[in-house]
N, C-alpha and C positions, 0 to 999 in steps of 0.2 A: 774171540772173534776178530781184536785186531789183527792178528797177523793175518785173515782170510781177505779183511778189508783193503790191508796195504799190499798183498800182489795182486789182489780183484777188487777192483776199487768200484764196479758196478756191481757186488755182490747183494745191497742191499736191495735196489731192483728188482734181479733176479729171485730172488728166494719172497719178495712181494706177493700176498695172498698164496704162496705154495705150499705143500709138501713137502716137506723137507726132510733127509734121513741123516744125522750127525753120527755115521761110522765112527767109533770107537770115542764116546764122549764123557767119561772117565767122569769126574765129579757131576756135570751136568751142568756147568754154569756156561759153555758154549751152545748148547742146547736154549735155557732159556733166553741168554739174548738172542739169539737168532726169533725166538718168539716174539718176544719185548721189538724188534725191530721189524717185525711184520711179514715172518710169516705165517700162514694159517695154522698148520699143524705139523709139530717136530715130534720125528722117532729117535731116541739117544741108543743108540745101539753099543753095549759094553758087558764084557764078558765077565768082569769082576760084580761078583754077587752084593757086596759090601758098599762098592762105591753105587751098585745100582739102587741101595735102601737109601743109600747117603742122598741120591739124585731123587729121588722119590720124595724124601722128606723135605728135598728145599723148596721143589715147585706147588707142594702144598701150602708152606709157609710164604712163598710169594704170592699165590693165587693161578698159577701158572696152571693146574693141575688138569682143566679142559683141553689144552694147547700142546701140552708135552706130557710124553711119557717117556718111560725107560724099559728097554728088552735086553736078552740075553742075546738072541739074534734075529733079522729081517722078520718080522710077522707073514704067513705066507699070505698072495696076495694081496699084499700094500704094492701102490703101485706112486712111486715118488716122482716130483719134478727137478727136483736138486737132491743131487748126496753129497755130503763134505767129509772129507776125510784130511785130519789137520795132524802132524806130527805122530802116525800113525801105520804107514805105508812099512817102516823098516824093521817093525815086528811082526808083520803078515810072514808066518814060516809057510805059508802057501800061499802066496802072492795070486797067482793063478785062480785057484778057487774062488778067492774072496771079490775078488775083483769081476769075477762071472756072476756070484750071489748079486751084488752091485748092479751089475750091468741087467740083470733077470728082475731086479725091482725098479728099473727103471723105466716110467710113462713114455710113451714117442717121443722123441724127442727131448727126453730128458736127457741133464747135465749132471757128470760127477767133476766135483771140484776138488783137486787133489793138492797137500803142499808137505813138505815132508823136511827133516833137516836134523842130522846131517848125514847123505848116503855113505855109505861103507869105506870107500877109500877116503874120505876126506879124514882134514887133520883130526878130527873130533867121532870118528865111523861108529867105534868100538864104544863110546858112552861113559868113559873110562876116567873124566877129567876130574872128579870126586875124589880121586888119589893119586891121578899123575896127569902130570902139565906137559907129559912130551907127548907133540905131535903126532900122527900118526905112531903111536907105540904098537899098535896092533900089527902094523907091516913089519915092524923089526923084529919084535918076539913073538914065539910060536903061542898059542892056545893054551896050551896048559900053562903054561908060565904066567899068561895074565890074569888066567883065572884064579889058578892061586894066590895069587897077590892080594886081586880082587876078594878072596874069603877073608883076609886081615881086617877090613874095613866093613864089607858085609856079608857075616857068619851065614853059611847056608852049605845046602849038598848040593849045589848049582857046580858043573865041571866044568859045563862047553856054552858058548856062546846063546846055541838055541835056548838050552835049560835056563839061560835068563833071556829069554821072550827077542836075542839078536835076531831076523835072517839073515847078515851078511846084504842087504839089498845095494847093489852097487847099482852107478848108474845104466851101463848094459842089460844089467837083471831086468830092470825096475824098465830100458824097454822094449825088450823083450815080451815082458807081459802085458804091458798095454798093446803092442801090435799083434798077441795073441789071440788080443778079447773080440777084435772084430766090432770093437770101437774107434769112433772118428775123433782124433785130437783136433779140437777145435783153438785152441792155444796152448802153446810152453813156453815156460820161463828156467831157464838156469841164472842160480845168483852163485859167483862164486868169490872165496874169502877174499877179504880186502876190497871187492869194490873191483878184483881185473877178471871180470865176466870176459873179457876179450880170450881168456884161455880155457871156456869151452868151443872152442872150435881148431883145439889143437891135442896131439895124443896126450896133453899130460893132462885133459878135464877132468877123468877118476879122481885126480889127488886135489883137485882144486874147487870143483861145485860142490858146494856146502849148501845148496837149497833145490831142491827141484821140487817144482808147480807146472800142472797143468789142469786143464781142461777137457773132459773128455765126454763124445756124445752121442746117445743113442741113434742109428740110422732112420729114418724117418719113413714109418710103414706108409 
């Protein structure tokens, strides 16, 4: 939850006696502090079966287990006041859908808080630094070459980027699909490396935003 904290610094507020749905909350420990910090009721929504008994077992052992639970995806009809979705955006291979599901479980007026790092052209896109420290390696050599490489370190019949859960989400992709949803950005933040955020507003931001966060909000029936 800090990284939700330090680009929404009124996150705690916000999510204050709500509803809350943590899109893609993998072990569950984002999930319960969000409880622990006051909101009424969190959905951990995660597609890993494993990590979802793992997230199961711990809010028992906390006491959490009135407060939080864990699904495989949206319960129909839950109807949230916050969704967060936290370093999660660049494995959506259907960006689009997921982001409708999102926006279909949200109350009037609800908020999805999105932060994600690092989109596709940045130096770091391709997830790759595990065995190789050059920058952008992904722009220089084709696909198959770095998948290959990538089997030396981790053994699998993963070819292509999606086969290991990439979409390639660049920042044009990424918004693209928010001005599809017929969602109202209520804030965005580009962070880019080193601290010269000054060059998302010039053509080389693709190679240079390593964080994109926003805000994004239901239209109000």
């Amino acid at each position: 939850m800090d990284v939700f904290q330090e680009v929404f610094p009124n996150l705690r507020r916000e999510i204050a006696g709500k509803c809350v749905i943590d899109f893609g909350s993998g072990l569950g420990y984002q999930s319960m502090a969000l409880a622990v910090a006051g909101a009424r009721r969190v959905v951990g929504i995660e597609i890993d079966e494993q990590r979802i008994e793992i997230g199961r077992a711990r809010i028992t052992e906390q006491g959490l287990a009135r407060k939080v639970c864990f699904e495989r995806k949206i319960p129909n009809g839950l109807r949230a006041d916050v969704i967060l979705s936290q370093n999660s955006f660049e494995h959506f291979l259907d960006s689009k859908r997921i982001l409708a599901e999102m926006s279909a479980a949200l109350a009037p007026g609800g908020k999805i808080y999105i932060t994600f790092a690092p989109p596709w052209n940045a130096p770091w896109g391709a997830h790759m630094a595990f065995f190789c420290r050059l920058p952008w390696v992904h722009l220089f050599f084709p696909e198959r070459t770095i998948m290959e490489v990538r089997s030396l370190f981790r053994p699998g019949t993963e070819r292509t980027y999606r086969e290991v859960g990439l979409a390639q989400m660049s920042l044009a992709q990424f918004e693209r699909t928010v001005k599809s949803s017929g969602l109202q950005i209520q804030f965005r933040r580009y962070d880019c490396i080193r601290g010269m955020n000054a060059l998302q507003w010039t053509p080389l931001r693709e190679l240079f935003v390593n964080r994109v966060s926003c805000v994004l909000r239901a239209p109000q029936n």
